[in-house]
Phi, psi and omega in degrees: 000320186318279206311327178303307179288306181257026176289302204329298260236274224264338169287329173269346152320296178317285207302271182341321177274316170299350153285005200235336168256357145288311186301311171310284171328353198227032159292322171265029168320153110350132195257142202296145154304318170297023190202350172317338180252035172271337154228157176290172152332280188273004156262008150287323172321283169356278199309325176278317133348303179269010177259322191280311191286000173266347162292288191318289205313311196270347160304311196281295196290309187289008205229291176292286183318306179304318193297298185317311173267006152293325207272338163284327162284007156286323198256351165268017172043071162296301167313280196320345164286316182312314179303339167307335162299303191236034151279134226076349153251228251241136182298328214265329183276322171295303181311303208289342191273335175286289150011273203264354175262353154292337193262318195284346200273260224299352161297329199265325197299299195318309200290328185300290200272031158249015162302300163304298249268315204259323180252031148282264227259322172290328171292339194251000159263007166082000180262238269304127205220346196282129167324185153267338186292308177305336178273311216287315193286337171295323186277322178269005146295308193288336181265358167277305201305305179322293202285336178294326201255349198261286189312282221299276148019287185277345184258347184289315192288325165332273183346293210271322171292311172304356195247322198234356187070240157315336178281323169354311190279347172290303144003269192319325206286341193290276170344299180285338193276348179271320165311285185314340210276312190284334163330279177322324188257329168288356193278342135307323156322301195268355162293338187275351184297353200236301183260167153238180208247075180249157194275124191331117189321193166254123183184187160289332154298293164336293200295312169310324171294266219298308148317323178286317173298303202292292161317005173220022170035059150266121202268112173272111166275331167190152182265128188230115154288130198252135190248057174310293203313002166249018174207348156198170165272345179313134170297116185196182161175183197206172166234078173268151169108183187245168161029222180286017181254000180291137171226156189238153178234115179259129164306133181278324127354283219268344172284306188298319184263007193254157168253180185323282194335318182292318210283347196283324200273337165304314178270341177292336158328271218289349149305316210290322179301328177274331172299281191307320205081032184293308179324276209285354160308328229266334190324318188290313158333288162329319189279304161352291193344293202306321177287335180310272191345293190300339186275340175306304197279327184289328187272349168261016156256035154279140166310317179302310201283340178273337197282332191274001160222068157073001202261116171267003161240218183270171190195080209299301167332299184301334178286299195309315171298329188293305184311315186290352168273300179343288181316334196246022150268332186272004172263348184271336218246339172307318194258025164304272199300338162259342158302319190300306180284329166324296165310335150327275155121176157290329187286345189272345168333287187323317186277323173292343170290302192289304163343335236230283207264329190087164195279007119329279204299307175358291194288326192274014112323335195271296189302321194278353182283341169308298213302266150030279178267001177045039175309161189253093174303355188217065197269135198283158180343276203314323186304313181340288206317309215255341190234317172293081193295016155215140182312167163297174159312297177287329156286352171290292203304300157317329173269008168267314178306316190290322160249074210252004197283334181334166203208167121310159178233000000 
């Protein structure tokens, strides 16, 4: 079992790098014609630049380090020490402590060497707007959240497994698919944790929004400026929720450089994903996930796996960090098929979108959130294939062009 884990562990490395050293080859590709006139010479220089140190940074911290001290707490028995601390007492206390101090050390590891990463490499490209104050409490928001959804989880599976044995994992499959689901619906709530959310002025933009969701009886609880700008310049915004609970967040960063015309066509897109019903198509996909998770988790909660790293029963902690090594090479290979359909789509966003707005504003949307964000115009096949969930810049722009017959309505 050790050798097994740590095949895992240095093979999902291997494959990581090895995207990363695709993304490199296709540093001089030829740029698609459609898209060549989204930067000059030097801000393409710009793009290619920020593209390689955003290569490194991820080889080094995400490739070499993280892999080294997973691989240390595997071989250093770690868990099994810790638990050496809190053997015999209360299962839950014992479990979540072997559990959760291997995992918060790698959140903290993350937060270190994202350090470089946001006051370096984002700061010397002109995004990063964030404090150090502002870094330290956003990372120690995300390791409270973690560690609050992670305990709760593991102790919810202790519970249920001492009660139902096995069944627990039927139990679970409901559970995690009800998690994603209040995800989804909740993310304005854990979006405020970070930001703040104030309600759009009164104005032709509010009214343009707001018409446009009335004609396609999207039912809206609020339209929200997101004060993105304290922490990067990158462009974005979202749309969440169900029913009367949907709400849109315009990036404040993405109101200054958009023009009205621009911001109607990111939401008629994100309209356009809820009028198809992409969410609850992707569900089935989703359930996929979930047995991935679960087959992860039944097989590092076997006794051979805890007994074969030092352990003399099962050890509900060590299991759950196995699983999460686990999930994430069976999750590169789960979400093939959900990237495949993800991209779908976005193209069908799309054409609802160029229908909505027409193919100008379309493209001069495309080319400048490409600009903007210093998107990677020349992303190799494969990488596409295994990490994009939206088609390129050059192929969106082209599938505006292939429906150019489209009109405004």
């Amino acid at each position: 079992m050790q050798i097994l884990i740590i095949t895992i562990v240095l093979a999902t490395a291997a494959f990581e790098l090895l995207l990363q050293l695709l993304t490199y080859s296709r540093r001089n590709a030829p740029l698609p014609d459609n898209v060549k006139d989204i930067y000059d010479a030097e801000e393409y220089k710009k793009n290619q630049a920020y593209k390689m140190d955003n290569l490194k940074y991820i080889i080094v911290a995400d490739g070499i380090i993280d892999t080294l001290l997973t691989l240390a707490i595997f071989v250093l028995s770690i868990h099994v020490w810790l638990y050496g601390f809190v053997e015999g007492r209360n299962i839950y206390a014992a479990n979540l402590f072997v559990f959760l101090v291997p995992i918060i050390a790698l959140f903290i590891l993350s937060a270190i060497t994202g350090i470089y990463n946001t006051f370096v490499i984002e700061a010397k490209y002109g995004f990063n707007k964030m404090t150090p104050i502002t870094y330290i409490l956003d990372r120690a928001k995300e390791v409270i959240i973690a560690a609050v959804i992670y305990s709760g989880l593991l102790s919810l599976f202790i519970f249920l497994h001492g009660h139902f044995g096995n069944m627990v994992f039927v139990f679970f499959a409901f559970i995690l698919l009800g998690l994603i689901l209040a995800v989804m619906l909740l993310y304005p709530f854990f979006r405020r944790i970070f930001n703040k959310l104030t309600p759009l002025e009164e104005g032709e933009l509010k009214t343009r929004i707001e018409a446009l969701a009335t004609k396609h009886n999207f039912k809206l609880k609020g339209i929200y400026k997101v004060d993105a700008s304290k922490r990067s310049t990158k462009l974005n915004a979202f749309a969440a929720g169900f029913g009367k609970t949907k709400t849109i967040g315009l990036f404040d960063t993405l109101m200054e450089k958009m023009t009205d015309d621009e911001i109607i066509a990111v939401l008629a897109h994100e309209i356009g994903h809820a009028k198809y019903g992409h969410v609850l198509k992707r569900t089935p996909l989703s359930m996929l996930s979930i047995v991935g998770i679960l087959f992860a988790l039944y097989f590092a909660t076997q006794p051979a796996m805890s007994q074969a790293f030092g352990f003399e029963y099962v050890n509900y902690g060590f299991g759950m960090f196995v699983m999460i090594v686990l999930t994430v090479p069976l999750m590169k290979l789960l979400n093939i098929p959900t990237r495949i359909m993800s991209r779908r789509n976005e193209y069908q966003a799309d054409a609802f979108m160029l229908e909505e707005v027409g193919k100008d504003v379309s493209i001069s949307m495309m080319k400048k959130l490409t600009k903007e964000n210093l998107g990677n115009l020349t992303p190799h096949p494969f990488v596409v294939m295994m990490e994009y969930s939206h088609p390129t810049s050059s192929q969106r722009i082209a599938a505006f062009d292939t429906n150019s017959n489209s009109k405004p309505r």
